[in-house]
N, CA, C and O atoms as a Tinker XYZ file with bonds, in Angstrom:
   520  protein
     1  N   -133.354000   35.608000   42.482000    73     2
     2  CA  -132.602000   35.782000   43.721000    64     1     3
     3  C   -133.319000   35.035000   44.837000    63     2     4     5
     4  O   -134.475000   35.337000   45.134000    81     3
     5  N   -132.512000   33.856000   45.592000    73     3     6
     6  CA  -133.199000   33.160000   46.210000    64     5     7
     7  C   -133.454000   34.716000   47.925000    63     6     8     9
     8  O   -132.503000   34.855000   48.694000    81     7
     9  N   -134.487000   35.398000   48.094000    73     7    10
    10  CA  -134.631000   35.898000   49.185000    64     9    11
    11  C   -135.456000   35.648000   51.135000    63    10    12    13
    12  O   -136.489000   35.594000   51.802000    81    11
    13  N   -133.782000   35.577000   51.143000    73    11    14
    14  CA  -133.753000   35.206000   52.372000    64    13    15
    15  C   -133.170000   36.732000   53.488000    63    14    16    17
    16  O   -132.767000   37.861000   53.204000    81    15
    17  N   -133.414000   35.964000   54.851000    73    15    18
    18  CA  -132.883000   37.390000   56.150000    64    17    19
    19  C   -131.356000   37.145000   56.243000    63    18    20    21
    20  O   -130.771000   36.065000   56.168000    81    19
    21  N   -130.769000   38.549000   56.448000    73    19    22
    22  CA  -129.427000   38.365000   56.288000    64    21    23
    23  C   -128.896000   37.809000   57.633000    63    22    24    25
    24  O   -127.693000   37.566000   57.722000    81    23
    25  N   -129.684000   37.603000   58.641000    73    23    26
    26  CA  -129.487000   36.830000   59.897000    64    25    27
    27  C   -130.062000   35.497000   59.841000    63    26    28    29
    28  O   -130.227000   35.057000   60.979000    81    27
    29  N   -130.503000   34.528000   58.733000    73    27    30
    30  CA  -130.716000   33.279000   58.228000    64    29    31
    31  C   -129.518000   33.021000   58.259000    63    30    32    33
    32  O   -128.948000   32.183000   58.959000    81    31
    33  N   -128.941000   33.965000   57.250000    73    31    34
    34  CA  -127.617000   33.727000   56.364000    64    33    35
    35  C   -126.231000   33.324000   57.025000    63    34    36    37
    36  O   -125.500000   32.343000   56.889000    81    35
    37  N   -126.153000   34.652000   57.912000    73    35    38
    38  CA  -124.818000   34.897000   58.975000    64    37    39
    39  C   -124.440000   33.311000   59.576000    63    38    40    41
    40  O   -123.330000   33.073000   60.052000    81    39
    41  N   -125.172000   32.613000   59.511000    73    39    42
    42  CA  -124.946000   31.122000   60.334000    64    41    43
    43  C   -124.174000   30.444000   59.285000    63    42    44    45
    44  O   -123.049000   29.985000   59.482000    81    43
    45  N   -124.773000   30.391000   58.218000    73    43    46
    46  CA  -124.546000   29.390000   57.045000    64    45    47
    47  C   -123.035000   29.851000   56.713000    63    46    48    49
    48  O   -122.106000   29.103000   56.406000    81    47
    49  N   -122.995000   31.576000   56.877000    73    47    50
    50  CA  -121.486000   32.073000   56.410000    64    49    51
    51  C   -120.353000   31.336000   56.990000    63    50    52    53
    52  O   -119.463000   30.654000   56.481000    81    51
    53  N   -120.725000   31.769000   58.571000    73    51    54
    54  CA  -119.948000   30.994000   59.381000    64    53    55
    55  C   -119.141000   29.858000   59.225000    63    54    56    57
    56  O   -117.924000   29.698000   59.141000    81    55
    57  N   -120.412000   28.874000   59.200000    73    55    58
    58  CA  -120.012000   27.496000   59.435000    64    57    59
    59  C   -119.122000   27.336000   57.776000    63    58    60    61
    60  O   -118.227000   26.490000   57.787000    81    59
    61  N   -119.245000   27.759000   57.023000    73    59    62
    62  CA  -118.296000   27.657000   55.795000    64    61    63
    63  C   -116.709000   27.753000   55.885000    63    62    64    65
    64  O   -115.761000   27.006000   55.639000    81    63
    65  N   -116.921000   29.223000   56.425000    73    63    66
    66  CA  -115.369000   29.444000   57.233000    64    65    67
    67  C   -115.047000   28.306000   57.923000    63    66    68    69
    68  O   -114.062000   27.741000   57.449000    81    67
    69  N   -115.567000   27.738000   58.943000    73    67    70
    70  CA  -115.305000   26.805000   59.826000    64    69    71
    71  C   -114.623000   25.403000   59.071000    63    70    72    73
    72  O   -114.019000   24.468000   59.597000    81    71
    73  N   -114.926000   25.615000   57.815000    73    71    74
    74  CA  -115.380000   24.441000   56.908000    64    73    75
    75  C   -114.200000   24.462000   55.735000    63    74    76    77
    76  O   -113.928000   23.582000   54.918000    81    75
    77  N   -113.616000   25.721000   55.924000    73    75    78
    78  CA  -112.392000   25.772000   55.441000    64    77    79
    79  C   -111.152000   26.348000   56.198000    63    78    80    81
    80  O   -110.107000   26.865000   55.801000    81    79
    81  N   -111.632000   26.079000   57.380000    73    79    82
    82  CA  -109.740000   25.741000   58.296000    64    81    83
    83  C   -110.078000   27.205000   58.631000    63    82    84    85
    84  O   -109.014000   27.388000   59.224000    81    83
    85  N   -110.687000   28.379000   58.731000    73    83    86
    86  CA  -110.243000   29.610000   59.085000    64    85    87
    87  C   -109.834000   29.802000   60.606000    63    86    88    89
    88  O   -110.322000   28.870000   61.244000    81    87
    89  N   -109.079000   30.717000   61.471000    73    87    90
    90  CA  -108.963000   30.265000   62.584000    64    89    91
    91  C   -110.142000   31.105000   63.336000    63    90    92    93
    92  O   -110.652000   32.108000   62.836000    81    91
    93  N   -110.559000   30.493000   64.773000    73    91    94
    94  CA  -111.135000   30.850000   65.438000    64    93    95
    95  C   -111.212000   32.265000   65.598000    63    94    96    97
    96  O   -112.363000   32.664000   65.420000    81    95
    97  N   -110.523000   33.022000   65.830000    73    95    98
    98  CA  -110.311000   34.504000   65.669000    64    97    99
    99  C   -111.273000   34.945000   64.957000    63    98   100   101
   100  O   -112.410000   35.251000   65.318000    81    99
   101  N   -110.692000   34.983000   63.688000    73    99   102
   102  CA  -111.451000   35.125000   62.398000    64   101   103
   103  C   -112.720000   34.758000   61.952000    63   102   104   105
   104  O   -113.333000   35.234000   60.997000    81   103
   105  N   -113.012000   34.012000   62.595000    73   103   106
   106  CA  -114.629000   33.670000   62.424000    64   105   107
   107  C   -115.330000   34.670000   63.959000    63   106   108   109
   108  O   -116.309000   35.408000   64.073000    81   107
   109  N   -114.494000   34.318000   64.714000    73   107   110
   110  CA  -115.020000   35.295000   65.738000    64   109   111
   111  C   -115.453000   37.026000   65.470000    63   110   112   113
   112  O   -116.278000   37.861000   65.839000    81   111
   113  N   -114.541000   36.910000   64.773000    73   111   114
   114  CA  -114.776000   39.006000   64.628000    64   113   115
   115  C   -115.446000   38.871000   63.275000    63   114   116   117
   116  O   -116.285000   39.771000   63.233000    81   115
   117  N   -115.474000   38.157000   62.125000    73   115   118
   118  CA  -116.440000   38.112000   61.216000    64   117   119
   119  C   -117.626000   37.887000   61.674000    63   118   120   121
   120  O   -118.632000   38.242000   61.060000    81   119
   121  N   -117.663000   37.124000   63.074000    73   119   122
   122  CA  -119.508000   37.031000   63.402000    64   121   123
   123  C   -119.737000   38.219000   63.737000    63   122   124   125
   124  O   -120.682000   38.768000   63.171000    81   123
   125  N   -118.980000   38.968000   64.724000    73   123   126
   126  CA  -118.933000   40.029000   65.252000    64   125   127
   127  C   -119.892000   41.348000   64.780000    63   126   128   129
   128  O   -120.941000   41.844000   65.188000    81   127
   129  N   -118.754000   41.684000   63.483000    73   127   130
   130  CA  -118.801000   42.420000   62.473000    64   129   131
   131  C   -119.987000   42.745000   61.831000    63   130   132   133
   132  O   -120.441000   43.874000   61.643000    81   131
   133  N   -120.569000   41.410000   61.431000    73   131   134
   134  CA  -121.598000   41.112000   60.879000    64   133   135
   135  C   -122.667000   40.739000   61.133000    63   134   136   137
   136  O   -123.559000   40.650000   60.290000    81   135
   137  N   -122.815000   40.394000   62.557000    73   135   138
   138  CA  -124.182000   41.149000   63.663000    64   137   139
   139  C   -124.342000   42.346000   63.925000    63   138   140   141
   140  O   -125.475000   42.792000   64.103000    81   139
   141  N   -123.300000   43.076000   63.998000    73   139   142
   142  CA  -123.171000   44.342000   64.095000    64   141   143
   143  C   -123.655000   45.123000   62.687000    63   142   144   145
   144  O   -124.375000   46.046000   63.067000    81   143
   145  N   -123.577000   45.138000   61.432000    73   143   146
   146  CA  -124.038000   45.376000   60.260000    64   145   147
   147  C   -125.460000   44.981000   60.396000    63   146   148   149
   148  O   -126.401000   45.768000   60.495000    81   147
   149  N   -125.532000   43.611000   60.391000    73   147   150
   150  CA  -127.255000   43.151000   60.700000    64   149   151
   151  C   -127.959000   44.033000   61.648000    63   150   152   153
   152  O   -129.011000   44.572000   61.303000    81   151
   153  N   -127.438000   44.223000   62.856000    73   151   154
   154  CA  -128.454000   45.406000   63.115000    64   153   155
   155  C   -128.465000   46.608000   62.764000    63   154   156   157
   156  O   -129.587000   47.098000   62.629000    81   155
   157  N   -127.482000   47.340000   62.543000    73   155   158
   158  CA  -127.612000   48.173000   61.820000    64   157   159
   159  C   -128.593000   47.981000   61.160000    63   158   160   161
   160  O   -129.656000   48.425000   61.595000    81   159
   161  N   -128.572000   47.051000   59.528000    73   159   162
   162  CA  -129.910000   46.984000   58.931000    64   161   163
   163  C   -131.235000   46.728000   59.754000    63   162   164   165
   164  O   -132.118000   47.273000   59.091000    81   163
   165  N   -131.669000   46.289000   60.622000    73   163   166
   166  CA  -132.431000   45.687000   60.918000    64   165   167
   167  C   -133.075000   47.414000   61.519000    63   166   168   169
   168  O   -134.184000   47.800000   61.149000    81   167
   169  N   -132.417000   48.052000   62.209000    73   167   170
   170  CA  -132.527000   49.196000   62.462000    64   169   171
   171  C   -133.144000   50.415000   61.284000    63   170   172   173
   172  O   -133.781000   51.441000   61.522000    81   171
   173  N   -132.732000   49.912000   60.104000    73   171   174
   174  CA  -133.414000   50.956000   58.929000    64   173   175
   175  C   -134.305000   49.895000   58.560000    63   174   176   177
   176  O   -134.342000   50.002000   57.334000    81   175
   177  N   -135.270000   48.643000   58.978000    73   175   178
   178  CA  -135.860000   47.884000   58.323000    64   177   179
   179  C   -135.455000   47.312000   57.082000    63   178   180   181
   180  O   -136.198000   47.184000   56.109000    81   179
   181  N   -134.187000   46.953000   57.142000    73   179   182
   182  CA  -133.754000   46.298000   56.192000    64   181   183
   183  C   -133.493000   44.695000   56.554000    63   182   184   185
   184  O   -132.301000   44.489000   56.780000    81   183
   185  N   -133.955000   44.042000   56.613000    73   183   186
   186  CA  -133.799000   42.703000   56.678000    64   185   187
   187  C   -133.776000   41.712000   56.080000    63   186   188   189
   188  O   -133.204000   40.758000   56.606000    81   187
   189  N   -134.383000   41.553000   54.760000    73   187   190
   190  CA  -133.986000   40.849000   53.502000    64   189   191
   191  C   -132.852000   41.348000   52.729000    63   190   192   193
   192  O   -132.560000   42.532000   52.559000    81   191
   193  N   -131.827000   39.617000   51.970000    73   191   194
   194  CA  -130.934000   40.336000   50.991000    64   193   195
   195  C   -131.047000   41.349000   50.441000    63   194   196   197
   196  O   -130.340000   42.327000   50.684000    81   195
   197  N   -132.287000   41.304000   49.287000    73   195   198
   198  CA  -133.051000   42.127000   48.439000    64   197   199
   199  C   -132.983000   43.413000   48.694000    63   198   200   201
   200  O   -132.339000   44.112000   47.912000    81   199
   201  N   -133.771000   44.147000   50.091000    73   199   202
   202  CA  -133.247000   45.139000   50.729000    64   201   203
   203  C   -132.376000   46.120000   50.732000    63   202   204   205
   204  O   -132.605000   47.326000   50.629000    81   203
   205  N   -131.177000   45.474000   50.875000    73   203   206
   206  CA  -129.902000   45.668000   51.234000    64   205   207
   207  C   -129.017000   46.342000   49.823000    63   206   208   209
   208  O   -128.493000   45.680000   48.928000    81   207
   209  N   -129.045000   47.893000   49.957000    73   207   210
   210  CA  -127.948000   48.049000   48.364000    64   209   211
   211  C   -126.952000   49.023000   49.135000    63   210   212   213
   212  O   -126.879000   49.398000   50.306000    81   211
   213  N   -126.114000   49.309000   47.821000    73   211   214
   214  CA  -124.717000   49.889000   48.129000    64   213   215
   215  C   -124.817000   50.874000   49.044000    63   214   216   217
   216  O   -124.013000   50.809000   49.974000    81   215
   217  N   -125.571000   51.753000   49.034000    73   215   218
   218  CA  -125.447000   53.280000   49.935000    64   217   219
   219  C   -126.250000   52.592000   51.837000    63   218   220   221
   220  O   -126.168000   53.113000   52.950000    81   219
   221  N   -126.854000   51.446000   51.436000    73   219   222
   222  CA  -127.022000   50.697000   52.750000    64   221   223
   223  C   -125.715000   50.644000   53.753000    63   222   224   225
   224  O   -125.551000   51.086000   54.890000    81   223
   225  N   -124.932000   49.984000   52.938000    73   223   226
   226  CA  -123.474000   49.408000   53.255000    64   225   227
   227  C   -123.041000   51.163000   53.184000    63   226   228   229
   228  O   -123.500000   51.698000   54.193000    81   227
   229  N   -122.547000   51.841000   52.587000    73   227   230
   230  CA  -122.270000   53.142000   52.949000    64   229   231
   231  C   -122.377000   54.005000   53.645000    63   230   232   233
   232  O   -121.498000   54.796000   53.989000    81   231
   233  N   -124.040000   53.959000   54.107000    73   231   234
   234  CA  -124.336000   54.382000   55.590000    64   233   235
   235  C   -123.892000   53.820000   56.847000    63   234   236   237
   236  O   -123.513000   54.323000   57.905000    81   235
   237  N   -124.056000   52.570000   56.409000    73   235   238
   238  CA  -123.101000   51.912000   57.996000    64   237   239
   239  C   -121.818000   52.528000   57.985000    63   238   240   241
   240  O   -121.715000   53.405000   58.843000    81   239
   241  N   -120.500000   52.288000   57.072000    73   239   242
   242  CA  -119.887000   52.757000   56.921000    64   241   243
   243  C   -119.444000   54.432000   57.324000    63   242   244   245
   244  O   -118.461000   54.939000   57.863000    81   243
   245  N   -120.280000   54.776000   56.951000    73   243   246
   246  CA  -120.301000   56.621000   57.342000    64   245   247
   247  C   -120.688000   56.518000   58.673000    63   246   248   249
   248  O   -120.059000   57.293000   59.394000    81   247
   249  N   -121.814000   55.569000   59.461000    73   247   250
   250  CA  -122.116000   56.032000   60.620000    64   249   251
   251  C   -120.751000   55.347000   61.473000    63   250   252   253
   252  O   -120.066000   55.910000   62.327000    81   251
   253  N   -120.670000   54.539000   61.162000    73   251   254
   254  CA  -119.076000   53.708000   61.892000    64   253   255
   255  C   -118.276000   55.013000   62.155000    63   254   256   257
   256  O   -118.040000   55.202000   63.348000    81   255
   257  N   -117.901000   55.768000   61.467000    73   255   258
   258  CA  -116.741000   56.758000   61.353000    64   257   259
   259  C   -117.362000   57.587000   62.008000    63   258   260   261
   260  O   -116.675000   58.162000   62.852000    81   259
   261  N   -118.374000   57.868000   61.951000    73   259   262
   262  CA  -119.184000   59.151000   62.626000    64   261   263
   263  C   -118.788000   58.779000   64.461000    63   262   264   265
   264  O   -118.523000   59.457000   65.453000    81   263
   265  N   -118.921000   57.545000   64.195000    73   263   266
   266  CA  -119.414000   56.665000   66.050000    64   265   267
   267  C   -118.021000   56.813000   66.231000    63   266   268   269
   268  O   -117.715000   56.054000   67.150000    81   267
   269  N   -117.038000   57.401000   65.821000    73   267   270
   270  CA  -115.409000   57.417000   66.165000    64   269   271
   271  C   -114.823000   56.103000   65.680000    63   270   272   273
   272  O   -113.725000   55.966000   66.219000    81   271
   273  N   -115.127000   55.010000   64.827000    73   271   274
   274  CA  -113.869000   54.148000   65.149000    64   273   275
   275  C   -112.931000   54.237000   64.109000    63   274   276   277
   276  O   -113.212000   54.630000   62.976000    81   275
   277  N   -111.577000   53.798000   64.561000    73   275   278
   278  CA  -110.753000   54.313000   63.487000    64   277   279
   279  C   -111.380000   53.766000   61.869000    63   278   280   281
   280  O   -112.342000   53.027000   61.657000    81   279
   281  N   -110.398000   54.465000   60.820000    73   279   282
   282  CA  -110.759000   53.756000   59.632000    64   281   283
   283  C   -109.767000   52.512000   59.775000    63   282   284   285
   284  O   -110.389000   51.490000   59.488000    81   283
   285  N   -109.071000   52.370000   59.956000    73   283   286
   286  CA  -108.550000   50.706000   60.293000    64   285   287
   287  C   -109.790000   49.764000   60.419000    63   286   288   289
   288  O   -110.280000   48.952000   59.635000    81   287
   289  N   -110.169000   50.214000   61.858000    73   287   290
   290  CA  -111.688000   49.419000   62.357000    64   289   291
   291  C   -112.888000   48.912000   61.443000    63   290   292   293
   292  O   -113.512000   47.860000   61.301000    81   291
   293  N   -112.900000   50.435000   60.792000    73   291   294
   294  CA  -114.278000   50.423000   60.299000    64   293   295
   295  C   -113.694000   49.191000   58.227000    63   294   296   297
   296  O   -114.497000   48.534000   57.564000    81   295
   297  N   -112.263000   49.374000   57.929000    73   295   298
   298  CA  -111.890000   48.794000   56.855000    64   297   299
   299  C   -111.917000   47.010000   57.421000    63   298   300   301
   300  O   -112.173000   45.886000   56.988000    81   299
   301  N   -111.579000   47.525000   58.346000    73   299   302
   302  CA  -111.254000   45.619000   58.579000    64   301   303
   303  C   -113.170000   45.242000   58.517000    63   302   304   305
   304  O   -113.550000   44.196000   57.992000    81   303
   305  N   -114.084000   46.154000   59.064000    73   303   306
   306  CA  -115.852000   45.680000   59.196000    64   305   307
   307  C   -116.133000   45.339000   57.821000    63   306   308   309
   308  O   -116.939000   44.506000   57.407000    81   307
   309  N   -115.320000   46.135000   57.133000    73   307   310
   310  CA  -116.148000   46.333000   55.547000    64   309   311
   311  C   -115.263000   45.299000   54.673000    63   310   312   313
   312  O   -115.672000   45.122000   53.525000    81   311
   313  N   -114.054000   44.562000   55.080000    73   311   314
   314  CA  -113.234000   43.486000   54.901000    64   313   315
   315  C   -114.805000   42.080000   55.206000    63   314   316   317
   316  O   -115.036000   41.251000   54.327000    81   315
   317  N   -115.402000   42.105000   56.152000    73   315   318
   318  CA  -116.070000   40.727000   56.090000    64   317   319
   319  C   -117.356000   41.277000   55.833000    63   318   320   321
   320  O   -118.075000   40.283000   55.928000    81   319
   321  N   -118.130000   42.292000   55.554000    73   319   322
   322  CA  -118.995000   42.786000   54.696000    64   321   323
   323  C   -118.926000   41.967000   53.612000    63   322   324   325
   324  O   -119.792000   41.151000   53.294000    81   323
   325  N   -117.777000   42.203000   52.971000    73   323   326
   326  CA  -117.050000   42.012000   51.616000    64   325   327
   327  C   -117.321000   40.739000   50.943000    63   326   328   329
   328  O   -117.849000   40.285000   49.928000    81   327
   329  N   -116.489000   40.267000   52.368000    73   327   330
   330  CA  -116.327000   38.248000   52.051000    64   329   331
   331  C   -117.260000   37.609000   52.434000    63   330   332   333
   332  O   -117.321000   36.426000   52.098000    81   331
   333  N   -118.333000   38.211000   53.298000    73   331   334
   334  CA  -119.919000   37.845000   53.265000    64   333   335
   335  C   -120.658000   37.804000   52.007000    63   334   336   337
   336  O   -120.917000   36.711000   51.503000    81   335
   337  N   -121.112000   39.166000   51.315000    73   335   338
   338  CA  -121.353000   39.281000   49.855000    64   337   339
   339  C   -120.606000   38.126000   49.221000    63   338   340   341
   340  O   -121.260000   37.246000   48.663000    81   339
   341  N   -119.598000   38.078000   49.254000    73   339   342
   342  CA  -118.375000   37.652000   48.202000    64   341   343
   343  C   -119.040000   36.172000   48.430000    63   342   344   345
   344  O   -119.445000   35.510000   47.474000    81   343
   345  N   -119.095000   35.829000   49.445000    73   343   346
   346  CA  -119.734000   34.094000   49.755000    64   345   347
   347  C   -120.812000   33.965000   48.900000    63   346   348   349
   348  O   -120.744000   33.210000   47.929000    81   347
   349  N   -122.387000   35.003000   49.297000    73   347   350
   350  CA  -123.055000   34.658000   48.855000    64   349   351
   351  C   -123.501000   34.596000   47.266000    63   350   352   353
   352  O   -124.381000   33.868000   46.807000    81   351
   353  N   -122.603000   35.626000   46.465000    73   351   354
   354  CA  -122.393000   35.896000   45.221000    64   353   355
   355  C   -121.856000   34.051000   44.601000    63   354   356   357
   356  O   -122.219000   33.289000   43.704000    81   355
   357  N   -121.344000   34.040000   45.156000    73   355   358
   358  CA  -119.936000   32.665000   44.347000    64   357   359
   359  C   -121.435000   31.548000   44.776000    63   358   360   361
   360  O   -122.061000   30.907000   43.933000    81   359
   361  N   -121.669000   31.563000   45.942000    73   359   362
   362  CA  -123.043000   30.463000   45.868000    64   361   363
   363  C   -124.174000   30.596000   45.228000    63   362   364   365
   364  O   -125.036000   29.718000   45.267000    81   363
   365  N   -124.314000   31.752000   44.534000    73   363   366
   366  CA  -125.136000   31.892000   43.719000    64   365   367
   367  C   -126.796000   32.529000   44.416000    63   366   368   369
   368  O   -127.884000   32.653000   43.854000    81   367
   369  N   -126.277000   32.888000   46.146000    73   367   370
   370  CA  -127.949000   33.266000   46.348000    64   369   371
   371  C   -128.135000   34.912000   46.087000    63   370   372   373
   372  O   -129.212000   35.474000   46.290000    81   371
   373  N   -127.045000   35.542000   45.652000    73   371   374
   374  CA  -127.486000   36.453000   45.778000    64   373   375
   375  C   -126.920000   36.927000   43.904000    63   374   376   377
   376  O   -125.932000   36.440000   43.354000    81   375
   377  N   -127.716000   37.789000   43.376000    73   375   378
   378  CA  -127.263000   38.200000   41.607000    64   377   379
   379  C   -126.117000   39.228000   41.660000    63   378   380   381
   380  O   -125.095000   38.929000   41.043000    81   379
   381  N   -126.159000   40.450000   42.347000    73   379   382
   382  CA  -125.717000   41.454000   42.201000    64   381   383
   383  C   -124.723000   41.526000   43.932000    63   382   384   385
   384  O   -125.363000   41.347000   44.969000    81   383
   385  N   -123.518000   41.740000   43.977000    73   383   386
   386  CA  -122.970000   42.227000   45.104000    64   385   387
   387  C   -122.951000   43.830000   45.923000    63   386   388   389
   388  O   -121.924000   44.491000   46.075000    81   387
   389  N   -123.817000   44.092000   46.215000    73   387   390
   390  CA  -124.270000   45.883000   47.141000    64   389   391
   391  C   -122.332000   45.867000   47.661000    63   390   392   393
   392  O   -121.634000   46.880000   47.609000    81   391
   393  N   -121.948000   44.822000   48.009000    73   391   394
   394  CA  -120.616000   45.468000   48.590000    64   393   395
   395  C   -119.376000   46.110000   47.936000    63   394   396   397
   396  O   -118.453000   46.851000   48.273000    81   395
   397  N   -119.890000   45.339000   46.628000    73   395   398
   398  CA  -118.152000   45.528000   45.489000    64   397   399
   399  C   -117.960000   46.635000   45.354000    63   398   400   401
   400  O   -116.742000   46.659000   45.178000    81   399
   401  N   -118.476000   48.132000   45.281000    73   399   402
   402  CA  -118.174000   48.994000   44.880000    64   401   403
   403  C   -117.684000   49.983000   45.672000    63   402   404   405
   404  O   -117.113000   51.016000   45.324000    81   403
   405  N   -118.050000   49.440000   47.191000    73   403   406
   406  CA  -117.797000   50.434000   48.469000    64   405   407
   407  C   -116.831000   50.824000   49.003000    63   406   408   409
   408  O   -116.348000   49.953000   49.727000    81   407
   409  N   -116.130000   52.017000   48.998000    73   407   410
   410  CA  -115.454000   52.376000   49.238000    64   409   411
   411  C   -114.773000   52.140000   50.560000    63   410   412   413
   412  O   -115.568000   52.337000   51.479000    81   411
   413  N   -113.076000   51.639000   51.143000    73   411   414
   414  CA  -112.748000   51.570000   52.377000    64   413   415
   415  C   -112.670000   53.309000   52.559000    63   414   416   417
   416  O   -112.818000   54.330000   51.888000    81   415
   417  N   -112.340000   52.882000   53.913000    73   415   418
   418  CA  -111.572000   54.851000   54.388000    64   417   419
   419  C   -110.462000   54.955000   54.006000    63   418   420   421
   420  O   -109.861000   53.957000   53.610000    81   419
   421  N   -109.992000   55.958000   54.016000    73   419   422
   422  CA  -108.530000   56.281000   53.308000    64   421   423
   423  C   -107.852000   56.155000   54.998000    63   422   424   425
   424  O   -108.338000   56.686000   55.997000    81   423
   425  N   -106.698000   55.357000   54.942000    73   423   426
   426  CA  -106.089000   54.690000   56.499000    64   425   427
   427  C   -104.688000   55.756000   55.877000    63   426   428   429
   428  O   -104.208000   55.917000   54.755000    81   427
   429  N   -104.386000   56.312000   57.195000    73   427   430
   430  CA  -103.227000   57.391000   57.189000    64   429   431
   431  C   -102.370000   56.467000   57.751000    63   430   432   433
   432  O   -102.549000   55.791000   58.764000    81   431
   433  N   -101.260000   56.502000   56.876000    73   431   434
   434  CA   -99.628000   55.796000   57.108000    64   433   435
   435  C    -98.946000   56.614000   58.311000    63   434   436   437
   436  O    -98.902000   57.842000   58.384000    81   435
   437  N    -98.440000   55.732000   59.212000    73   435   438
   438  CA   -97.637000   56.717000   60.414000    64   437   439
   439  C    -95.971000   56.540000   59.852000    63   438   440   441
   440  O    -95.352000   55.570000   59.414000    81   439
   441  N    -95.640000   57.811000   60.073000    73   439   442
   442  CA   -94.174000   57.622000   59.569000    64   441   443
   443  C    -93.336000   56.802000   60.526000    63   442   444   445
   444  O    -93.406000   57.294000   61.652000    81   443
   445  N    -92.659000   55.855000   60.483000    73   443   446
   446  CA   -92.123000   55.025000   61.391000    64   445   447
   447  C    -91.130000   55.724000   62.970000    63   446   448   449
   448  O    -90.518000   56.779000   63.137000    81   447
   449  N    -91.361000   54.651000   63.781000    73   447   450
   450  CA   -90.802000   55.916000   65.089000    64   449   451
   451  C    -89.181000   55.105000   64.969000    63   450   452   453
   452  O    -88.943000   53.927000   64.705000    81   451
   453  N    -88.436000   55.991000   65.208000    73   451   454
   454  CA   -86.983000   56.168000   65.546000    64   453   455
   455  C    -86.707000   56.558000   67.013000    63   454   456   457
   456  O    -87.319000   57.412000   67.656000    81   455
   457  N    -85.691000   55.798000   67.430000    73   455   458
   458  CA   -85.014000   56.404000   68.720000    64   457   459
   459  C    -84.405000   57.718000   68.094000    63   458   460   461
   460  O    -84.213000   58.116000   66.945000    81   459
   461  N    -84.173000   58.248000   69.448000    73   459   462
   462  CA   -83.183000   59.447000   68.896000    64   461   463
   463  C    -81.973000   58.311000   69.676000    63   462   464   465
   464  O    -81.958000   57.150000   70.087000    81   463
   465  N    -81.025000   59.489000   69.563000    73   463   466
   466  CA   -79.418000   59.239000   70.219000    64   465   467
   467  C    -79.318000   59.107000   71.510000    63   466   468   469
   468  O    -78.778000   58.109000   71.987000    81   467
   469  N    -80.000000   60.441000   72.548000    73   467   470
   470  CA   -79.972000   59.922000   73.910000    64   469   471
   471  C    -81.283000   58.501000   74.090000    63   470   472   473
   472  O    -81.009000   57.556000   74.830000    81   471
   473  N    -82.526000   58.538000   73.393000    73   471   474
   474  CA   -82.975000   57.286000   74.080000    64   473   475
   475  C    -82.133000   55.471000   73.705000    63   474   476   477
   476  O    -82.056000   54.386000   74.280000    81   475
   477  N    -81.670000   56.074000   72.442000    73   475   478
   478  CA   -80.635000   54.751000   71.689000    64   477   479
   479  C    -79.310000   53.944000   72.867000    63   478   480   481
   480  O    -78.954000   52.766000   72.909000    81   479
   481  N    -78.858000   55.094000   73.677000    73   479   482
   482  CA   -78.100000   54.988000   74.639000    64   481   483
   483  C    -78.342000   54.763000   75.838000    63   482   484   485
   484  O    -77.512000   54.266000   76.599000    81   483
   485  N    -79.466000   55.084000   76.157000    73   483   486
   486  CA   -79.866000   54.890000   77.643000    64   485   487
   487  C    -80.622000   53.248000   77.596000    63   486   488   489
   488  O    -80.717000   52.511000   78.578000    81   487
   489  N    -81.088000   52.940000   76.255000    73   487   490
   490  CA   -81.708000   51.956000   75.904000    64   489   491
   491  C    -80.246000   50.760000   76.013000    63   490   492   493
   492  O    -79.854000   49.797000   76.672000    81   491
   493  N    -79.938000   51.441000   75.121000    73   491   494
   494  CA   -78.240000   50.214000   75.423000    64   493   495
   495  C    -77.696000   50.016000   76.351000    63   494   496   497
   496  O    -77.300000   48.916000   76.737000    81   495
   497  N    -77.537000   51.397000   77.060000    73   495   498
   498  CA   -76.580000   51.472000   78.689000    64   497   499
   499  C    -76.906000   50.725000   79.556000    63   498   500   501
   500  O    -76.248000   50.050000   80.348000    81   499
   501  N    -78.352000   50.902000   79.337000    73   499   502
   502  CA   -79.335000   50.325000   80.509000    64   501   503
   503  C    -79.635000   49.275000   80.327000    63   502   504   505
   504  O    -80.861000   49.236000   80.219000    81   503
   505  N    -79.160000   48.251000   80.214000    73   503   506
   506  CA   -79.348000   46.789000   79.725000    64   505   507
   507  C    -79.279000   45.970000   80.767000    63   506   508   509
   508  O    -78.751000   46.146000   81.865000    81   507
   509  N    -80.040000   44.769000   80.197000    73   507   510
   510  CA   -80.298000   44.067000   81.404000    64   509   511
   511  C    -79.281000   43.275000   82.323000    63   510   512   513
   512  O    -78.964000   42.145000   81.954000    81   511
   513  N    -78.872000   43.665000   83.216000    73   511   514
   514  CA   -78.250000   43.067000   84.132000    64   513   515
   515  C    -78.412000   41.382000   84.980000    63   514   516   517
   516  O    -79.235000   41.137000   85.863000    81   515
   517  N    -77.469000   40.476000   84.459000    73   515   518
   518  CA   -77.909000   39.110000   85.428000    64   517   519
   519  C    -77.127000   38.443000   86.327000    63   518   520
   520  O    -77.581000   37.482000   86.948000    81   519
């Protein structure tokens, strides 16, 4: 396992994305994301790949939810967790992926909203005038 700091790394991720058309956005909140994870580790002295295993990534995870953010939030963090690992796996620096096995949050479906009848009408009635 070539071992390197996972804030070496975060650059090299980047510029890959960059390197395959991703849009700005998306590289934006993947840096995001994943400074945000980095300290986290850096915070339990975790700073080498090597370091870094599944219940690592699980604790962030658990503390994310703990810190309030939705599980949406915290699934989309663990979405470029994912494709971070996932990079460095396919390039070969890292043997084993700590992320593959980690569980997202379970994201609650909202039942879709409906007008009723009086807002359906007042919505129609009330139309725009020119």
């Amino acid at each position: 396992m070539n071992d390197q700091t996972l804030k070496a790394l975060l650059p090299v991720f980047l510029k890959d994305l960059e390197n395959k058309k991703r849009s700005p956005s998306t590289i934006l909140a993947y840096r995001s994301d994943l400074e945000q994870m980095v300290s986290f580790l850096q915070s339990k002295s975790k700073v080498m790949l090597s370091q870094v295993s599944q219940s690592d990534i699980e604790g962030y995870r658990d503390v994310l939810m703990s810190d309030k953010y939705t599980p949406k939030s915290v699934s989309r963090k663990l979405n470029a967790i994912k494709t971070f690992y996932r990079y460095l796996a396919t390039n070969k620096i890292i043997i084993s992926d700590p992320s593959k096995n980690v569980s997202h949050p379970q994201i609650d479906v909202s039942v879709p909203k409906f007008l009723s009848p009086l807002e359906y009408r007042a919505l129609r009635d009330g139309g725009c005038k020119s």
